[in-house]
N, C-alpha and C positions, 0 to 999 in steps of 0.2 A: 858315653862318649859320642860327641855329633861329629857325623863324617857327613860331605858332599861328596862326589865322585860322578865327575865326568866323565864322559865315553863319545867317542863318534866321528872327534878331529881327525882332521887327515888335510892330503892335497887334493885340491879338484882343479878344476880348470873353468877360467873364466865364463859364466854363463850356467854353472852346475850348482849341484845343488848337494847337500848335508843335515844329517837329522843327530841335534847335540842332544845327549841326554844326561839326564845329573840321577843319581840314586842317593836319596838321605835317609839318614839314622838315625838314631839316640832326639831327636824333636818329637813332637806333637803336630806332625806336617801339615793338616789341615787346617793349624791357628797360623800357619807360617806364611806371609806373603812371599813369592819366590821370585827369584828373575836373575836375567842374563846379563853379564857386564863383558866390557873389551879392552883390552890395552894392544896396541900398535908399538911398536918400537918408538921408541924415543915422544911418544904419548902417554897423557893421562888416563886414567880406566875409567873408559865410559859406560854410561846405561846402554844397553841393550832392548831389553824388554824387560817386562816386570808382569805377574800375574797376582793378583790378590788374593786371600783364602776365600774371598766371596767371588774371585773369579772374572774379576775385573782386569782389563787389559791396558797395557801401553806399550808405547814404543818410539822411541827413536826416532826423528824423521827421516834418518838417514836410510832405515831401515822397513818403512810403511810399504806395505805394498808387495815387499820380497821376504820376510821373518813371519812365521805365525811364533805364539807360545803355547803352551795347553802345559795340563798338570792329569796326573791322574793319584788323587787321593788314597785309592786301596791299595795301589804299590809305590805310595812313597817317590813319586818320580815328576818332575818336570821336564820338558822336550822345548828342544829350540831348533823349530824348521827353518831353514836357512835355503832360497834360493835367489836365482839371477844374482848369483854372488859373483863379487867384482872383487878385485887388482885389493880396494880400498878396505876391505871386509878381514883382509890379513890380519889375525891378531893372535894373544893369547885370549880366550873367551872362560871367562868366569864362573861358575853358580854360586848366587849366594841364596839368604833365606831371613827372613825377618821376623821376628816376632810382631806378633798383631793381640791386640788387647790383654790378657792377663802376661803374655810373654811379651811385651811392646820392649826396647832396650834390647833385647836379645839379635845378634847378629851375625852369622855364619858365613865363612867362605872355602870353596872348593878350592883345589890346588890349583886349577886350571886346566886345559887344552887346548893344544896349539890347532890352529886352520889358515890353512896357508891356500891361497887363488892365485894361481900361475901357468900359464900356458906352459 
């Protein structure tokens, strides 16, 4: 059984800063490229970041500059540093997981966690 599972959402206050973390299961995490998604209220769910199982980065431009991602392979875990987080950053925030080459098609998502930026 593949599980995500988020951890880390909360409130902060404009200007602060949060570290998301996703723990997965039941995959082959190291074939899996991973990354971060966002829905906003009354928005579509967008990219966040994305990390490849070869460790390749992306990101957002909304997001360059103030997001790192990293993953750590022996625990199964990818991190999504989040700072100078703004008003606009409010969302529910995703992890998903992708299959990459014999797993390609395969596609996973976490239930979610809210992060709410409010004075």
């Amino acid at each position: 059984q593949v599980q995500l599972v988020e951890s880390g959402g909360g409130l902060v206050q404009p200007g602060g800063s949060l570290r998301l973390s996703c723990a997965a299961s039941g995959i082959f995490f190291n074939r899996y490229d991973m990354g971060w998604y966002r829905q906003a209220p009354g928005k579509q769910r967008e990219l966040v970041a994305t990390i490849t199982s070869a460790y390749q980065k992306n990101f957002a431009d909304s997001v360059k500059g103030r997001f790192t991602i990293s993953r750590d392979n022996a625990k199964n875990m990818v991190y999504l540093q989040m700072n100078s987080l703004e008003p606009e950053d409010t969302a529910v925030y995703y992890c998903n997981a992708r299959g990459a080459g014999m797993f390609n098609g395969m596609d996973y998502w976490g239930k979610g966690i809210l992060v709410t930026v409010s004075s």
